[in-house]
Residue frames as a rotation matrix with the C-alpha (Angstrom) as fourth column:
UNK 1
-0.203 0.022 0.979 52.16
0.898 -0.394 0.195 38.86
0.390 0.919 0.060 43.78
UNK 2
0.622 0.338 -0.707 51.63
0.766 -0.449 0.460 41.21
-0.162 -0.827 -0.538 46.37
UNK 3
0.198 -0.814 0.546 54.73
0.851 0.420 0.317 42.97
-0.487 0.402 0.776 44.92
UNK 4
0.819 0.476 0.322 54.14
0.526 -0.394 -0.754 45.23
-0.231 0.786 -0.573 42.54
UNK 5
-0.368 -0.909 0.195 56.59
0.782 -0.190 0.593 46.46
-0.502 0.371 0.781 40.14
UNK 6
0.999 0.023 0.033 56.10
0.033 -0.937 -0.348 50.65
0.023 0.349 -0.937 38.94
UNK 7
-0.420 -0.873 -0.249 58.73
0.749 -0.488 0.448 52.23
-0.513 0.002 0.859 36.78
UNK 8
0.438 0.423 -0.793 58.46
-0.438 -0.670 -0.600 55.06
-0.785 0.610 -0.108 34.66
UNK 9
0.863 0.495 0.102 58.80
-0.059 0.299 -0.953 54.65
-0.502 0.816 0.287 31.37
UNK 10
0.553 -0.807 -0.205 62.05
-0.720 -0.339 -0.606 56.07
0.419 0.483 -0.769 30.82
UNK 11
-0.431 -0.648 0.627 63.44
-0.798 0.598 0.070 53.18
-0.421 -0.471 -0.776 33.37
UNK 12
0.117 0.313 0.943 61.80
-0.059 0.950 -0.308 50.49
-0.991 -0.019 0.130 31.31
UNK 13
0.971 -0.089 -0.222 63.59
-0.227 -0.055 -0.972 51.90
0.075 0.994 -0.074 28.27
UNK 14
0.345 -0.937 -0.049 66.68
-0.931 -0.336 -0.142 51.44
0.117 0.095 -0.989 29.99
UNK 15
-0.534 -0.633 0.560 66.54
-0.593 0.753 0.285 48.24
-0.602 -0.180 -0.778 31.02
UNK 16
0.495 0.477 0.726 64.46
0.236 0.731 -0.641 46.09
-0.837 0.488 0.249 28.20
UNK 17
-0.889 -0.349 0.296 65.95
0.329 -0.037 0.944 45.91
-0.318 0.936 0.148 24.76
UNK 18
-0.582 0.507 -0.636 63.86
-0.805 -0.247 0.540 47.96
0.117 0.826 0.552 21.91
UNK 19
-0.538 0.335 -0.774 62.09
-0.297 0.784 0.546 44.36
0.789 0.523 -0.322 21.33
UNK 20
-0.682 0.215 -0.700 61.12
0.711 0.422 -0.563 43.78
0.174 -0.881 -0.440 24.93
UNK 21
-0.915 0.148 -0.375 60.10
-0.055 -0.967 -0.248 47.45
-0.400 -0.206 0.893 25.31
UNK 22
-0.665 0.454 -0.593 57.79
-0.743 -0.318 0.589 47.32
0.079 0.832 0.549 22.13
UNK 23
-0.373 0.571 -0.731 56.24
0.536 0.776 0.333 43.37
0.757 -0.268 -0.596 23.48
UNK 24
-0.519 -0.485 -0.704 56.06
0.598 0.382 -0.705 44.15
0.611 -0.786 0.091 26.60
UNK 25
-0.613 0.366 -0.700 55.09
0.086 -0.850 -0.520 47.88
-0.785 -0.380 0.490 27.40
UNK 26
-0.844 -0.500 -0.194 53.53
-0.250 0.047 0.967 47.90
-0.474 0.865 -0.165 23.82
UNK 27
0.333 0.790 0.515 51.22
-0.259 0.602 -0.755 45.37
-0.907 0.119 0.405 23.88
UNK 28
-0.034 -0.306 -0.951 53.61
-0.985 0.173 -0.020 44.28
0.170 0.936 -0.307 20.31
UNK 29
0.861 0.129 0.492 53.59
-0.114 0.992 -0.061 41.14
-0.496 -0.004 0.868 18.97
UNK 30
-0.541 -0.840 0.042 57.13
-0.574 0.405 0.711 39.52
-0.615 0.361 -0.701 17.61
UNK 31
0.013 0.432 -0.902 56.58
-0.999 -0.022 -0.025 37.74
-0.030 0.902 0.431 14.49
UNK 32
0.839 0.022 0.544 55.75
-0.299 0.854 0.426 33.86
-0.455 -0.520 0.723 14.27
UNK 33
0.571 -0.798 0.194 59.01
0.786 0.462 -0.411 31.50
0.239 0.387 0.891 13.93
UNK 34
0.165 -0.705 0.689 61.16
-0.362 -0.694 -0.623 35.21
0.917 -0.147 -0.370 14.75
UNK 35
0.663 0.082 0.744 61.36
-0.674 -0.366 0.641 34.15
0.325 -0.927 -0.187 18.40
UNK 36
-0.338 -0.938 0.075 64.26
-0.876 0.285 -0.390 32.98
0.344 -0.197 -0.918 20.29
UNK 37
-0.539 0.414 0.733 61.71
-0.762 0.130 -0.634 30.78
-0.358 -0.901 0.246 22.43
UNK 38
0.002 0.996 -0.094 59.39
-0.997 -0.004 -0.074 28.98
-0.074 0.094 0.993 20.32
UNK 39
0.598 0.390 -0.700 60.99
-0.593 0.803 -0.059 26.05
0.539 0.451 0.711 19.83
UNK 40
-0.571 -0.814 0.105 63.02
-0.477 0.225 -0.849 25.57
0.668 -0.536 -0.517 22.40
UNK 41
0.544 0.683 -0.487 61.90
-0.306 0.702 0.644 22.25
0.781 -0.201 0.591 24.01
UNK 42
-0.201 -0.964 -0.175 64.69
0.174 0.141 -0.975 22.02
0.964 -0.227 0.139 27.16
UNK 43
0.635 0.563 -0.529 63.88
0.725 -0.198 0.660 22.08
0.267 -0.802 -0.534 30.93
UNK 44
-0.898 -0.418 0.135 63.44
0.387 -0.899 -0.206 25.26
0.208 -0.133 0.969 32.58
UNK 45
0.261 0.627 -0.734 61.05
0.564 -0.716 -0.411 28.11
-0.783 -0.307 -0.541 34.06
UNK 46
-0.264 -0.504 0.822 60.58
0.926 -0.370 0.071 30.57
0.268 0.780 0.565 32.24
UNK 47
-0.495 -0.186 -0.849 60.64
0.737 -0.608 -0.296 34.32
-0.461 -0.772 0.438 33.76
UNK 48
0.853 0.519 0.057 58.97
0.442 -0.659 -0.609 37.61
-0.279 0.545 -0.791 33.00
UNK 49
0.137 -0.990 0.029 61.36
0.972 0.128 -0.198 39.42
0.192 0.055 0.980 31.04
UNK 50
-0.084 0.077 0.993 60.62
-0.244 -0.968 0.055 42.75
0.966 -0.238 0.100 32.40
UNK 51
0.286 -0.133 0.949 60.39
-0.925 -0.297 0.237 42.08
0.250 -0.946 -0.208 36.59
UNK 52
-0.462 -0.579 -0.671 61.65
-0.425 0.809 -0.406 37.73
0.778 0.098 -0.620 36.40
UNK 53
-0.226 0.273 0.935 59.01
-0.837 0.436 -0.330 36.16
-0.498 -0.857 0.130 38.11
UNK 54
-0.883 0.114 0.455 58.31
0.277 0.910 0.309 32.51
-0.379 0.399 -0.835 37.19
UNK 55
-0.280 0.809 -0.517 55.40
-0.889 -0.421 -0.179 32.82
-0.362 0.410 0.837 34.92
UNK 56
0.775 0.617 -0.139 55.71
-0.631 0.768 -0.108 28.93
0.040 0.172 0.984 33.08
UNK 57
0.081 -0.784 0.616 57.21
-0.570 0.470 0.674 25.94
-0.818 -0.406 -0.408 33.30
UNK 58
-0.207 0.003 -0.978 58.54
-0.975 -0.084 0.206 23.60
-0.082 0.996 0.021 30.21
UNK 59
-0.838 0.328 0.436 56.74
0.162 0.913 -0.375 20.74
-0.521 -0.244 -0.818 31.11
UNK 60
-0.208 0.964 -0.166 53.93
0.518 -0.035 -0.855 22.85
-0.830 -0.264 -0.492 30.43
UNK 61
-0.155 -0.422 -0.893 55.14
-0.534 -0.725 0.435 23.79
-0.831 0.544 -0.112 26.93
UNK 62
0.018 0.377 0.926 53.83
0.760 0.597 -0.258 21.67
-0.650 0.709 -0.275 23.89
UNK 63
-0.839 -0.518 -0.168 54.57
0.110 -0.464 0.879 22.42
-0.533 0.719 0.446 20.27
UNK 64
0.218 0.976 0.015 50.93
0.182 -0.026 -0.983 24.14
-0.959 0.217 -0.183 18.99
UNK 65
-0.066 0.288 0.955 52.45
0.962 0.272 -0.015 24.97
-0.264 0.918 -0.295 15.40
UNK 66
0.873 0.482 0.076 51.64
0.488 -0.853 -0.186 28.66
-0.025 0.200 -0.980 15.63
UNK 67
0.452 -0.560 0.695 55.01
0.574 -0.413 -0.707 30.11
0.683 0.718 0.134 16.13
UNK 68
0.051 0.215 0.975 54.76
-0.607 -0.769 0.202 31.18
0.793 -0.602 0.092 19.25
UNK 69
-0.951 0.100 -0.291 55.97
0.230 0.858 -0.459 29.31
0.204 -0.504 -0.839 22.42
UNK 70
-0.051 0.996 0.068 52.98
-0.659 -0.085 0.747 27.57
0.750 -0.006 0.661 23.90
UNK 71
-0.987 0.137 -0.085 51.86
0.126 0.330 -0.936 26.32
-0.100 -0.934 -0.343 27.57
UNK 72
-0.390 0.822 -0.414 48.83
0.465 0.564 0.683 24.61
0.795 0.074 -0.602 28.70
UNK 73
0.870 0.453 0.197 48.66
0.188 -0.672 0.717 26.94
0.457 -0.586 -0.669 32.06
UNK 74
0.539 -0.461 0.705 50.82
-0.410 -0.875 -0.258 29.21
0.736 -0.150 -0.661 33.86
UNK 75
-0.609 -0.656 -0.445 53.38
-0.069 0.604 -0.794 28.16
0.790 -0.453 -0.413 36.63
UNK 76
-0.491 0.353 -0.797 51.24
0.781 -0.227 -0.582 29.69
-0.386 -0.908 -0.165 39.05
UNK 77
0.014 0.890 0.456 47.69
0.988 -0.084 0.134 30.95
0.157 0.449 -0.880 38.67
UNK 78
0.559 0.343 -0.755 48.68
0.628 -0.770 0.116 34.27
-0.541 -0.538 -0.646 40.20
UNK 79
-0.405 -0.866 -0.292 51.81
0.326 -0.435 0.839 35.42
-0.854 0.245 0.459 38.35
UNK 80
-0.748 0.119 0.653 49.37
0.654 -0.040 0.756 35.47
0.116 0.992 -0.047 34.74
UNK 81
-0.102 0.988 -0.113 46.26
-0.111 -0.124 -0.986 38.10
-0.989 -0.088 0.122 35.08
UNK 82
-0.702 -0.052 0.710 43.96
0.686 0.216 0.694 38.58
-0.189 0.975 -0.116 31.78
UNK 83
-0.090 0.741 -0.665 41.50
0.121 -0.655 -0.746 40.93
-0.989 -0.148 -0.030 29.87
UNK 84
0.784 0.425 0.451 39.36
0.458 0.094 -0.884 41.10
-0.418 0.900 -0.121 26.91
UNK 85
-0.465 -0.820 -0.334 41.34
0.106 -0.426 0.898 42.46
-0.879 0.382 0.285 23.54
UNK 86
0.049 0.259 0.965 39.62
0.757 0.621 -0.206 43.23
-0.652 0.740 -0.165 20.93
UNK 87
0.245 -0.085 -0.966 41.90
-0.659 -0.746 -0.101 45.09
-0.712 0.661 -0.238 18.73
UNK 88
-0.686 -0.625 -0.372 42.86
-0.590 0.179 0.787 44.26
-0.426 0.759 -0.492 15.30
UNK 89
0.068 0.835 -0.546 38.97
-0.898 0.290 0.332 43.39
0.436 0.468 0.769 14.61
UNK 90
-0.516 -0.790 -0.330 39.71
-0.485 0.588 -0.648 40.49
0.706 -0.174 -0.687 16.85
UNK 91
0.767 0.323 0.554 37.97
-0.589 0.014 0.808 39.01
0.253 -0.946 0.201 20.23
UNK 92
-0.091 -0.846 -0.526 41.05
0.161 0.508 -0.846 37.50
0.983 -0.162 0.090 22.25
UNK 93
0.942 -0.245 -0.228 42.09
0.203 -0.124 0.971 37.41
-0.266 -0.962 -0.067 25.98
UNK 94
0.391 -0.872 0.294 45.24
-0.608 -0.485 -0.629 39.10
0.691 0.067 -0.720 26.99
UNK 95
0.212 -0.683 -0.699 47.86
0.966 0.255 0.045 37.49
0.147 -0.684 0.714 29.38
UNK 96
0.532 -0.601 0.597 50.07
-0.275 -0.789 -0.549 39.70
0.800 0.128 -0.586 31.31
UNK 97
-0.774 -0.443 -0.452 52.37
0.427 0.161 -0.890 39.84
0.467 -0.882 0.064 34.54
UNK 98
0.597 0.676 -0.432 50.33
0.486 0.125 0.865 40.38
0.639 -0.726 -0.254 37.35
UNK 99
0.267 -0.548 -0.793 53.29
0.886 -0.184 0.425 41.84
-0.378 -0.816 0.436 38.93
UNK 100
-0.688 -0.617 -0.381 54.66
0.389 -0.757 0.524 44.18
-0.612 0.213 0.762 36.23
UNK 101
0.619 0.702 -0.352 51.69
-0.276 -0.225 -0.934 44.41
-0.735 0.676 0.055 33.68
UNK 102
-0.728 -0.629 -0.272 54.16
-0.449 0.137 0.883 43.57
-0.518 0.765 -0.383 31.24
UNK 103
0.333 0.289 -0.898 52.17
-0.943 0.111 -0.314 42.51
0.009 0.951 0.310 27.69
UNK 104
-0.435 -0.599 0.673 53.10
-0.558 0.765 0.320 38.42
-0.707 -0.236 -0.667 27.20
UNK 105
-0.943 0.330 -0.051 50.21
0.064 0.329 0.942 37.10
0.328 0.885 -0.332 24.07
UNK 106
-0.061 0.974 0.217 47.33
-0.994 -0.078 0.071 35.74
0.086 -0.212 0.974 24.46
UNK 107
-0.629 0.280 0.726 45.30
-0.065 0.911 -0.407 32.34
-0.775 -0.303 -0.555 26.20
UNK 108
-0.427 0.737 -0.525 43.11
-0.901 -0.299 0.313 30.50
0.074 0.607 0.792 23.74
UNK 109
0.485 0.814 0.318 40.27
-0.855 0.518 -0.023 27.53
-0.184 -0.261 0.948 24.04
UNK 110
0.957 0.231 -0.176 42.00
-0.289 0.812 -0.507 25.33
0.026 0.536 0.844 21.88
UNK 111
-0.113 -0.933 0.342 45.06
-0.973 0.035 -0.227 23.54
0.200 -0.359 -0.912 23.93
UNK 112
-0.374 -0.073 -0.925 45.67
0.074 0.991 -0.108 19.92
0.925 -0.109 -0.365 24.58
UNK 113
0.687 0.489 -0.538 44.84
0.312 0.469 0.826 18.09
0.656 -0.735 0.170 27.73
UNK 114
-0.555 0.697 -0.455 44.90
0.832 0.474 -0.289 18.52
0.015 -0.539 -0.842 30.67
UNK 115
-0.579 0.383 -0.719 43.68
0.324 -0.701 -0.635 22.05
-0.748 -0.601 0.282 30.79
UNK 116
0.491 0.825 0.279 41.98
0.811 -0.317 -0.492 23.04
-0.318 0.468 -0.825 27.11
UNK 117
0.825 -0.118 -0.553 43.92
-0.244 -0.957 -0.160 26.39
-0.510 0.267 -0.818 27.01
UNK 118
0.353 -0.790 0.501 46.88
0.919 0.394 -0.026 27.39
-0.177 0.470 0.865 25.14
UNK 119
0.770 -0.183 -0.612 48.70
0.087 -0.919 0.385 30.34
-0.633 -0.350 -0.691 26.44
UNK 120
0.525 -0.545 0.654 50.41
0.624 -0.276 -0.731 31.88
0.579 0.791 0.195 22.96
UNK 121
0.650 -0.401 -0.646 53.47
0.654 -0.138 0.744 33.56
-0.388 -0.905 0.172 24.25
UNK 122
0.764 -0.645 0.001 55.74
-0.160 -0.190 -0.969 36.11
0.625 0.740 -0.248 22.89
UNK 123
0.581 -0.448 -0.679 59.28
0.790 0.512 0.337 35.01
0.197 -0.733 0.652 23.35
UNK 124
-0.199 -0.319 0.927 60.41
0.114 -0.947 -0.301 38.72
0.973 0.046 0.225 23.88
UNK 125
0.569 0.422 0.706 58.47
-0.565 -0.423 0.708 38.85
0.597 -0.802 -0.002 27.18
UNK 126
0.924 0.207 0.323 60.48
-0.383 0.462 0.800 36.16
0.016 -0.862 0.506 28.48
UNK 127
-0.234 -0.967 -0.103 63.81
-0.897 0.255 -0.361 35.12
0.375 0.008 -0.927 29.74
UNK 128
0.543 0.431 -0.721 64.33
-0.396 0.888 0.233 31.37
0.741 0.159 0.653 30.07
UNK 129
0.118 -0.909 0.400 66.56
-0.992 -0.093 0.083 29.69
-0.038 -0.406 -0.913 33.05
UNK 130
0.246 0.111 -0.963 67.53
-0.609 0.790 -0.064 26.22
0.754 0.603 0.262 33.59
C-alpha cells in the first residue's frame, strides 16, 4: 500500500462515472437494493473502483439483508483503512482505500462468524472481476 494514488479532482472526474465520483470522492451513499453489487453472489475479487486494488473477496461476502454488498473482512488488512463518522446524527466507522482514499461504506459489530464485523459496501466504489 506503499503506493499512493493523488489526482486532482478534475482527473477523478474524468475517469469515474458521476456515481463513482459522488461515492467515492463524496463520501455518497448509493441507495439500498440500487446497486449493481449487492446481490451478486459469484466468485471473484472485488477492486477499488477508483485505483483497482483488491479490497474483498466473495467468499467473504454473505447476504446481511441491508442492501448493500456485505463482507466479513477485507481481502487484505492493509488495502481497507477507517475513521470515526459521525455525520447524519450517526456514530459509524468509515472504510476507505488506503491507497486512493476513495469513500467505500461503512464496518459494523454485527457480522456473522468468523470475524463479528460486517463491512457495508457501496457497490459504486467497486468493480468486480472473476
Amino acid at each position: 500500500m506503499d503506493d499512493k494514488v493523488e489526482k486532482s479532482d478534475q482527473e477523478w472526474r474524468r475517469e469515474l462515472t458521476p456515481e463513482q465520483y459522488r461515492v467515492l470522492r463524496e463520501k455518497g451513499t448509493e441507495r439500498a437494493f440500487s446497486g449493481a453489487l449487492w446481490d451478486d453472489h459469484q466468485p471473484g475479487h472485488f477492486l477499488c473502483a477508483g485505483c483497482g486494488v483488491e479490497l474483498f473477496r466473495a467468499e467473504d461476502k454473505f447476504e446481511s439483508g441491508s442492501g448493500w454488498p456485505s463482507f466479513t473482512r477485507p481481502a487484505d488488512g492493509r488495502a481497507v483503512a477507517s475513521e470515526r463518522d459521525s455525520s447524519h446524527g450517526m456514530e459509524r466507522v468509515e472504510v476507505h482505500c488506503r491507497r486512493c482514499g476513495g469513500h467505500l461504506g461503512h464496518v459494523f459489530q454485527d457480522g456473522p462468524a468468523p470475524t463479528g464485523e460486517r463491512y457495508c459496501i457501496n457497490s459504486a466504489a467497486l468493480k468486480k472481476v472473476r
